[in-house]
Kinemage of the C-alpha trace (Angstrom):
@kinemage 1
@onewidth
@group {chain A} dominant
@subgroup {mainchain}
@vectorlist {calphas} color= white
{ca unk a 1} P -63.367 -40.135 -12.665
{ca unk a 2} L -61.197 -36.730 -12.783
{ca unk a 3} L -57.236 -37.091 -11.486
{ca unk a 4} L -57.317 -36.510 -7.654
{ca unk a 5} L -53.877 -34.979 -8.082
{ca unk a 6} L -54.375 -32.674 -11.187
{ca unk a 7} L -51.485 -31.079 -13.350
{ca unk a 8} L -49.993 -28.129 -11.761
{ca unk a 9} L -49.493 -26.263 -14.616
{ca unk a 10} L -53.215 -26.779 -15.902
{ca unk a 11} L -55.364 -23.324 -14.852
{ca unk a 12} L -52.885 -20.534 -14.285
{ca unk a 13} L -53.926 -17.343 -15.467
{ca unk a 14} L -51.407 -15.111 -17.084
{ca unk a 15} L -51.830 -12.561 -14.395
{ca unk a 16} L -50.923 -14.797 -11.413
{ca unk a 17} L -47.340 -15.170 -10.452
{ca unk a 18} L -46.068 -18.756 -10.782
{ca unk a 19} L -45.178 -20.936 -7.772
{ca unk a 20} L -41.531 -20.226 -9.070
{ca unk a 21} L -41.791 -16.429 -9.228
{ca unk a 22} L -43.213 -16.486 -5.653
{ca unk a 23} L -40.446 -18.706 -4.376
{ca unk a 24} L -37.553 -16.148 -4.989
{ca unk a 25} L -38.504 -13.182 -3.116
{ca unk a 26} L -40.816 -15.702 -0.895
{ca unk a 27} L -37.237 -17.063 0.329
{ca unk a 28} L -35.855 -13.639 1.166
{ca unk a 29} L -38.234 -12.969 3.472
{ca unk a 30} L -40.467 -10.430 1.339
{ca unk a 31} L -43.204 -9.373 3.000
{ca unk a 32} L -45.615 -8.568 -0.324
{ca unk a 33} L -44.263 -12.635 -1.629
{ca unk a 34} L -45.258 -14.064 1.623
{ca unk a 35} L -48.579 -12.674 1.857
{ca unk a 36} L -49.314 -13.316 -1.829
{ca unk a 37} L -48.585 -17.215 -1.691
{ca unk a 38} L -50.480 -17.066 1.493
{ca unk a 39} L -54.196 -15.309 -0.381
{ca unk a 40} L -52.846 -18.525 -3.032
{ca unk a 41} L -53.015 -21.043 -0.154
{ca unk a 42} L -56.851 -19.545 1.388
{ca unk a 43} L -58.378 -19.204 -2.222
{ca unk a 44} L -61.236 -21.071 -3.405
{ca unk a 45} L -60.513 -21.147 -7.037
{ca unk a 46} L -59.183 -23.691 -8.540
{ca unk a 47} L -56.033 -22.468 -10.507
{ca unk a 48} L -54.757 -20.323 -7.696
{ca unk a 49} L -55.334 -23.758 -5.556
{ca unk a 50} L -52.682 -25.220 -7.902
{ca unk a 51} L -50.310 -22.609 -7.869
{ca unk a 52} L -50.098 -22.816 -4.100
{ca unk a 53} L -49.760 -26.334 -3.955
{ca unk a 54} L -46.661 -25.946 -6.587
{ca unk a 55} L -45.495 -23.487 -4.077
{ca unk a 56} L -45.684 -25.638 -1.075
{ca unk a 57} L -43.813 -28.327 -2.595
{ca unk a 58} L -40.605 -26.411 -3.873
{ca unk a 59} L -40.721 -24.237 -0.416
{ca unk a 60} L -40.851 -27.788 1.908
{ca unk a 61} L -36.775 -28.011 1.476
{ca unk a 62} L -36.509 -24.855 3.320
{ca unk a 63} L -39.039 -25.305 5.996
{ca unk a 64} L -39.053 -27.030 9.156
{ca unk a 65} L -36.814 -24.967 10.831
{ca unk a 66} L -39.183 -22.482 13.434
{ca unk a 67} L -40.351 -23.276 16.359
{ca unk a 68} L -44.085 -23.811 16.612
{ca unk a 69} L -45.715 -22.824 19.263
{ca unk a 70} L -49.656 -23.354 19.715
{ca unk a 71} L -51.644 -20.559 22.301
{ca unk a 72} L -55.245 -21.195 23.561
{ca unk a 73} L -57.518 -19.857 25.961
{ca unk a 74} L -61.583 -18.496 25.882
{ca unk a 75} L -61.878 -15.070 24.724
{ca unk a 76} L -61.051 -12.505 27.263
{ca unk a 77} L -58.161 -14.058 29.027
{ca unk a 78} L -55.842 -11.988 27.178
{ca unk a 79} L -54.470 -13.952 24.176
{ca unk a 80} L -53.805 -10.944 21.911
{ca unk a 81} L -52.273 -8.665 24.664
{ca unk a 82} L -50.334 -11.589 25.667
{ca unk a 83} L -49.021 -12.815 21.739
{ca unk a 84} L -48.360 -9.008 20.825
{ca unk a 85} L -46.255 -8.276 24.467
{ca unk a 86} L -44.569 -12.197 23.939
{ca unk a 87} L -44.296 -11.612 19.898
{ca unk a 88} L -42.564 -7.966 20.876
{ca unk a 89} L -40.298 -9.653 23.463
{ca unk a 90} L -38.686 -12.040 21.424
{ca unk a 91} L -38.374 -9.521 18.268
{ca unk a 92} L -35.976 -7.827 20.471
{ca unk a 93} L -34.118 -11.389 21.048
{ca unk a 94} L -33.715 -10.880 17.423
{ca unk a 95} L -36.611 -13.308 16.547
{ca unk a 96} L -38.613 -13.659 13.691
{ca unk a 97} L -42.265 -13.675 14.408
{ca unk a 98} L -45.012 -14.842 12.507
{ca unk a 99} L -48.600 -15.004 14.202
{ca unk a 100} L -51.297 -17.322 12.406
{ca unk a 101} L -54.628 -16.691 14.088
{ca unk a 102} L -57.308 -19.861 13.280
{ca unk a 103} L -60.517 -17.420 12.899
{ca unk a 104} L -63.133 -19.903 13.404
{ca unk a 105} L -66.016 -17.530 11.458
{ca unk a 106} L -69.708 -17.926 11.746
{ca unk a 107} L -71.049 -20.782 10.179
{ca unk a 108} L -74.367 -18.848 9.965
{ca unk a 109} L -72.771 -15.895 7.823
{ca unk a 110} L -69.364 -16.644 7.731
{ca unk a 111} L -68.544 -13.222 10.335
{ca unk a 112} L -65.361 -13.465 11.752
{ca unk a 113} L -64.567 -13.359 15.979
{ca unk a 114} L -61.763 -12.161 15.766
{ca unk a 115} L -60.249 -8.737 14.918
{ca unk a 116} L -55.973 -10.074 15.807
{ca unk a 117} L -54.614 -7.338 13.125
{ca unk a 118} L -56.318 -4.444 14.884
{ca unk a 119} L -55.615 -6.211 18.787
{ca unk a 120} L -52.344 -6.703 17.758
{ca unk a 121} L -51.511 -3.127 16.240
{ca unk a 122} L -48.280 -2.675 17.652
{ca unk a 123} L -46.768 -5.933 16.693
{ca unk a 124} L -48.524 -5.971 12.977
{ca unk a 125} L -46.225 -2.666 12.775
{ca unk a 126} L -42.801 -4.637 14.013
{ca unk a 127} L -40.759 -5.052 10.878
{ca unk a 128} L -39.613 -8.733 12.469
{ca unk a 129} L -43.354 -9.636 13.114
{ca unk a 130} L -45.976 -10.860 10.810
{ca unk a 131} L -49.311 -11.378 11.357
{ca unk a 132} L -51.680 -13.204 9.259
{ca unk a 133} L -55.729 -13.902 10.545
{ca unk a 134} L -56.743 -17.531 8.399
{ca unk a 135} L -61.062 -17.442 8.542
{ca unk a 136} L -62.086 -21.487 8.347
{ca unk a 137} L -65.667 -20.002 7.106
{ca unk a 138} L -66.898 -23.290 9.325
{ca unk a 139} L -64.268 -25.545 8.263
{ca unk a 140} L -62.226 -27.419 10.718
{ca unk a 141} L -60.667 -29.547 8.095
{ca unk a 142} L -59.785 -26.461 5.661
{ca unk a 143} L -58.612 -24.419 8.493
{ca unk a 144} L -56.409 -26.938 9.248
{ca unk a 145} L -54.985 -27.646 6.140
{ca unk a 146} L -53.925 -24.311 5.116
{ca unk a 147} L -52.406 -23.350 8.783
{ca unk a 148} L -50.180 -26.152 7.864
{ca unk a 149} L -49.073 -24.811 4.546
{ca unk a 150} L -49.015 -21.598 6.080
{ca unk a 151} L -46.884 -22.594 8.099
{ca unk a 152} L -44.463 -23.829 5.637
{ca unk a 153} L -44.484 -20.617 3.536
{ca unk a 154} L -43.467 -18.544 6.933
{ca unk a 155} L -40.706 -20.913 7.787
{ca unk a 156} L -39.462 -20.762 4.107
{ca unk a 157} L -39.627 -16.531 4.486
{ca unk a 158} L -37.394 -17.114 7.643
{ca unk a 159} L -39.646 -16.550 10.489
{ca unk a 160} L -38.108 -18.519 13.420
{ca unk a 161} L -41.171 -18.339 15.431
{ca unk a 162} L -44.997 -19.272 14.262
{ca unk a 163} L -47.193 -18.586 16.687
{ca unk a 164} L -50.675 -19.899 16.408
{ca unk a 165} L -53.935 -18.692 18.345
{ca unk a 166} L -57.168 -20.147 18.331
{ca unk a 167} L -60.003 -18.539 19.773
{ca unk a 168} L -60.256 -21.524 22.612
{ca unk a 169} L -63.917 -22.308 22.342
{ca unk a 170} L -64.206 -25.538 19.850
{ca unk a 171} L -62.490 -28.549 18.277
{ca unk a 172} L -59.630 -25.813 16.776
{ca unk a 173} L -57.722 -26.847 19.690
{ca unk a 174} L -56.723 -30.180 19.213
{ca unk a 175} L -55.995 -29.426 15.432
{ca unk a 176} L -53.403 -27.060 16.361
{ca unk a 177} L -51.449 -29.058 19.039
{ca unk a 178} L -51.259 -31.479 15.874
{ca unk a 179} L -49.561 -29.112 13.978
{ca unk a 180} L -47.811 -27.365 17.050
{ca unk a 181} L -44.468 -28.192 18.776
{ca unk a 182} L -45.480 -26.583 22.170
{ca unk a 183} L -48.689 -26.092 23.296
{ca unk a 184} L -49.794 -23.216 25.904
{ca unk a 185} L -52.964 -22.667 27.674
{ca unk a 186} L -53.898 -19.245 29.055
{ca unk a 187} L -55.679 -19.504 31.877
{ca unk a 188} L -57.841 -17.198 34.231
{ca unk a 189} L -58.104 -16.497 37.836
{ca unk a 190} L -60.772 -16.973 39.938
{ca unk a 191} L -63.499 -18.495 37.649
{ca unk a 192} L -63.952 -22.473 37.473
{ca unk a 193} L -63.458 -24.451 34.762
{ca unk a 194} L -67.444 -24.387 33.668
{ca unk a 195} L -66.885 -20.479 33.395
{ca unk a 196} L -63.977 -21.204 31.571
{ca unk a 197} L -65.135 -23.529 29.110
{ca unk a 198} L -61.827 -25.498 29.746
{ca unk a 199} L -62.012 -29.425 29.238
{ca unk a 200} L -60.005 -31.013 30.847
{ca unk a 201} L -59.010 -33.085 27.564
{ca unk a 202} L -57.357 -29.352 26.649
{ca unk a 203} L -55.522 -28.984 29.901
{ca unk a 204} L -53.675 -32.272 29.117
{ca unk a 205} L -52.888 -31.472 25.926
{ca unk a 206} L -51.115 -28.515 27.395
{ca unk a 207} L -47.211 -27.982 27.958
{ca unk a 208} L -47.586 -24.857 30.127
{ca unk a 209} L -50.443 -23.174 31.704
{ca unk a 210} L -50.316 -19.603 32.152
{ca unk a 211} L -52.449 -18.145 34.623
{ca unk a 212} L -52.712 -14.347 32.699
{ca unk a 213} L -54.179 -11.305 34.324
{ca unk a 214} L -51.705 -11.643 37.258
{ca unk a 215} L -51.734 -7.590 38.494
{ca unk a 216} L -53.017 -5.643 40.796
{ca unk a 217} L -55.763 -7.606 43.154
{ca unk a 218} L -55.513 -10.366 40.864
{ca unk a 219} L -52.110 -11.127 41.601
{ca unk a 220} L -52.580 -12.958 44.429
{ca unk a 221} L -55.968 -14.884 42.892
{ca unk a 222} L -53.601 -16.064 39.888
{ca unk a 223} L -50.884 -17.272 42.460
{ca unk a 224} L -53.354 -19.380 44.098
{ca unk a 225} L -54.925 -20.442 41.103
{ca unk a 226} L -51.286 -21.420 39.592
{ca unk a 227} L -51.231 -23.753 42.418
{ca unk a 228} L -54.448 -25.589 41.922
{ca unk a 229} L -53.715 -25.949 38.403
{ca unk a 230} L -50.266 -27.459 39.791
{ca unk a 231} L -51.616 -29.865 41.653
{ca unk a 232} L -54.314 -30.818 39.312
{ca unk a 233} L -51.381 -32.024 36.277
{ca unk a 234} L -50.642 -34.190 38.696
{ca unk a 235} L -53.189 -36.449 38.816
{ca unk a 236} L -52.961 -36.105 35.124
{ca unk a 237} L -50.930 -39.262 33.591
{ca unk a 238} L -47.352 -38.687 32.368
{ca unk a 239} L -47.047 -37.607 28.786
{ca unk a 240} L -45.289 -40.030 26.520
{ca unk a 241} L -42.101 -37.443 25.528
{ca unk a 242} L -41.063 -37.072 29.436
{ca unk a 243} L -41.944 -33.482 29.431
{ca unk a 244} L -43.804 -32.345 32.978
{ca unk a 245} L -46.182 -29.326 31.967
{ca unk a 246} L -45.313 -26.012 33.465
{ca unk a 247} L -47.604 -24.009 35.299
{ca unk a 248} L -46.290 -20.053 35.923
{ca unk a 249} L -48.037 -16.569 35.928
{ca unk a 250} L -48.308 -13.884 33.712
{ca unk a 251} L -49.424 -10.329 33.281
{ca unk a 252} L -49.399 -9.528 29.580
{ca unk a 253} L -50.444 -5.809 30.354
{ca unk a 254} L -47.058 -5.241 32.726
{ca unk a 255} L -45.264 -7.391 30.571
{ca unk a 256} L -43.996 -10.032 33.699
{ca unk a 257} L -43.854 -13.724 32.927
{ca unk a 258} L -43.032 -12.907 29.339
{ca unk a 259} L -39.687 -14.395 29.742
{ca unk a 260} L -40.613 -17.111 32.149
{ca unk a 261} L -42.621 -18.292 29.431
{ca unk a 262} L -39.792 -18.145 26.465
{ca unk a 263} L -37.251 -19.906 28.881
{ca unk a 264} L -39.963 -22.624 29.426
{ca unk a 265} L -40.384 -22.811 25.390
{ca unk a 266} L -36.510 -23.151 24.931
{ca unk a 267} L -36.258 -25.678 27.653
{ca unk a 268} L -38.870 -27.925 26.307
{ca unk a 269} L -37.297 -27.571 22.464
{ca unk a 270} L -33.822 -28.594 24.589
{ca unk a 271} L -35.165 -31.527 26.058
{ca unk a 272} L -37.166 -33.041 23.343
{ca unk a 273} L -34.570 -32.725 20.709
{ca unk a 274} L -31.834 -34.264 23.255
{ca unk a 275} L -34.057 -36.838 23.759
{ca unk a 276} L -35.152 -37.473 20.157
{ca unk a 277} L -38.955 -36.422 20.841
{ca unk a 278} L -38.936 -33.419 18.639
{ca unk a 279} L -38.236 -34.756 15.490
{ca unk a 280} L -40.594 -38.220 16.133
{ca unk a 281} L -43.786 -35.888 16.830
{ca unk a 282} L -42.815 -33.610 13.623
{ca unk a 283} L -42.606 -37.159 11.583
{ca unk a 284} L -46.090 -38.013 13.121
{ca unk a 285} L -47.756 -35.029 12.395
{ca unk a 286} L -46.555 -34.999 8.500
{ca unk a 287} L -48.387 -38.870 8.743
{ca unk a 288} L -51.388 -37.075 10.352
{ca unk a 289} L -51.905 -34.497 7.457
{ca unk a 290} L -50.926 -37.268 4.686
{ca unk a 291} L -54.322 -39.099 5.750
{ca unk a 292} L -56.520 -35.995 6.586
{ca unk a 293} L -55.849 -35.034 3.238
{ca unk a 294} L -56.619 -38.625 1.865
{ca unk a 295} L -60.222 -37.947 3.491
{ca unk a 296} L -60.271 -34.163 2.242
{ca unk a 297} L -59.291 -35.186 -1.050
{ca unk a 298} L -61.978 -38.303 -1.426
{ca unk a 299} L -64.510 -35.623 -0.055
{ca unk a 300} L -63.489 -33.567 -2.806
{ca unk a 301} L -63.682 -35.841 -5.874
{ca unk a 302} L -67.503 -36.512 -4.807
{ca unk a 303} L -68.403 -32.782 -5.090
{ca unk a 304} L -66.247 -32.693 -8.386
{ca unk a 305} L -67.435 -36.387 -9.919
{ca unk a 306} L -71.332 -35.590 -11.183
{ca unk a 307} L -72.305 -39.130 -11.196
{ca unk a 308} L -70.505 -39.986 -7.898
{ca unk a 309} L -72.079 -36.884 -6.412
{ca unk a 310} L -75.943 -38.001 -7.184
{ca unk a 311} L -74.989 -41.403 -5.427
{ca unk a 312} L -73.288 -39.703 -2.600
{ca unk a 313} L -76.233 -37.457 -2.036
{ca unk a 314} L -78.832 -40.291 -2.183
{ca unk a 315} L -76.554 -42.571 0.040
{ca unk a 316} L -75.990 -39.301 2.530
{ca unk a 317} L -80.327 -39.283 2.421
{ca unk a 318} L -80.633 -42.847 3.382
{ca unk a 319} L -78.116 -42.624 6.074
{ca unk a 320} L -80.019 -39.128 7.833
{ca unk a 321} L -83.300 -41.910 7.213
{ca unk a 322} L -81.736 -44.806 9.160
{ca unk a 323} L -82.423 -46.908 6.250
{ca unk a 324} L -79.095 -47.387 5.652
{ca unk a 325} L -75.989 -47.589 8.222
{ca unk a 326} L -73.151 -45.247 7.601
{ca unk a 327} L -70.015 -47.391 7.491
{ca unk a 328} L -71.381 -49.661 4.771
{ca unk a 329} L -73.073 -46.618 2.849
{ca unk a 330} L -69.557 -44.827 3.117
{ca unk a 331} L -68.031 -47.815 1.606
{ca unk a 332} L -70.473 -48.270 -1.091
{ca unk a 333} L -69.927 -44.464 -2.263
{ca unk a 334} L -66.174 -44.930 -2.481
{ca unk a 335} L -66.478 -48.551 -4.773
{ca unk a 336} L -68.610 -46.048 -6.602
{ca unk a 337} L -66.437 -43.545 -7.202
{ca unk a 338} L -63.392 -45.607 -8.238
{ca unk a 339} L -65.771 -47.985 -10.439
């Protein structure tokens, strides 16, 4: 059976940088570093996989120090008008922005659904900003994994702020408010939650609600709205870190609510590091990613393990068949693979 965790130094080609190399201008906030060990942490092949994974581990000791905020909503309710006006407004609070956009592409042929660089033109040209699209290619579990290490790498280049959007329409959610320390839902007016394609699972996950598009005629339509979605969290029950979500309007076009929603942010980081919640849900979500990547790596070593692979396959064939149930075939593959 091949090493699950293999040599770092084993694979590195004489014309990539080493973790090390990438570390010292990484830490000072270079913008060619960062985006460099960030292509290390999304590539396929195997030696650059290495080098980033060198990377993340001498760049943890100077991460963990943003604040991570997740943003959701279906397409058209505004989310890149609303992270470029938000991403601006807190550049000028002398903020560091970084903007990690979960591009959940086609799993048909791997097209993307998202565009954020060009949406987002006048924040990808704000020297405090940074944004960086991350394409799952169909991959929940991969997505997630390298958001996370993205994550660190940003935090290490000094970004105080990681902002990260998912397109609002799949499972991506509830990845990202596992990764996330505050999680916002943009909301529209005047269309019901079937429209919307909001769960309701997704609205309790959610520390704010921000009814978006609130100009012109609409302004009164998102006021109202605001109000039902008020009165809905409260049938909702109470979330285990004492925070009540917030529910406020926004117009990301006229630029109101931006603040309303940045004081909400800093109250919530207030309360739950006062109260001890912040750093408890951080120390629960490194647990999380410790045994997703148990899975991702066991997944791994039957796609890399010939022999394991043929008996995976065959189980995986029984199991589609029904002549086999999948609990006991899963467990049968693994005494497989470690026999």
């Amino acid at each position: 059976m091949q090493n699950i965790n293999p040599n770092f130094k084993k694979h590195k080609t004489a014309k990539d940088p080493s973790a090390e190399e990438l570390l010292k201008p990484l830490k000072t906030g270079n913008r060619a570093a960062l985006s460099k060990s960030l292509t290390m942490v999304e590539s396929k092949k195997e030696e650059h996989r290495l080098i980033a994974e060198k990377l993340i581990h001498l760049a943890l000791p100077f991460s963990g120090n943003s604040v991570r905020v997740g943003i959701t909503g279906v397409p058209g309710v505004g989310k890149s008008t609303f992270i470029e006006a938000f991403g601006n407004y807190l550049t000028e609070q002398g903020k560091k922005v970084a903007v990690l956009a979960i591009d959940p592409s086609s799993n048909k042929n791997r097209g993307s659904i998202l565009g954020d660089k060009t949406r987002m033109y006048e924040l990808s040209q704000n020297e405090n900003a940074f944004i960086r699209p991350s394409p799952s290619a169909g991959s929940l579990g991969g997505v997630a994994r390298k958001t996370r290490e993205s994550i660190i790498l940003c935090e290490a280049a000094g970004f105080d702020i990681i902002l990260i959007e998912t397109v609002g329409v799949g499972q991506s959610e509830t990845a990202v408010k596992s990764m996330v320390d505050f999680f916002m839902l943009l909301m529209l007016a005047g269309a019901g939650d079937e429209l919307q394609g909001i769960k309701r699972g997704i609205m309790e996950m959610a520390d704010l609600l921000v009814v978006n598009k609130a100009d012109g005629d609409n302004a009164h339509k998102a006021k109202r709205a605001a109000a039902e979605y008020k009165r809905a969290l409260h049938l909702f029950p109470p979330n285990s870190n004492a925070w009540t979500p917030r529910v406020q309007t926004c117009s990301a076009t006229e630029k109101t609510g931006i603040e309303e929603s940045w004081k909400v942010i800093s109250e919530f980081e207030n309360q739950q590091k006062t109260k001890g919640y912040f750093e408890e849900t951080r120390k629960q979500q490194a647990i999380d990613w410790f045994e997703e990547s148990i899975g991702e790596l066991l997944l791994s070593q039957f796609r890399k393990d010939k022999k394991a692979q043929i008996n995976f396959q065959s189980l995986r064939t029984q199991v589609q068949e029904g002549k086999k149930e999948a609990y006991s075939a899963a467990q049968e593959a693994v005494r497989f693979l470690f026999e």
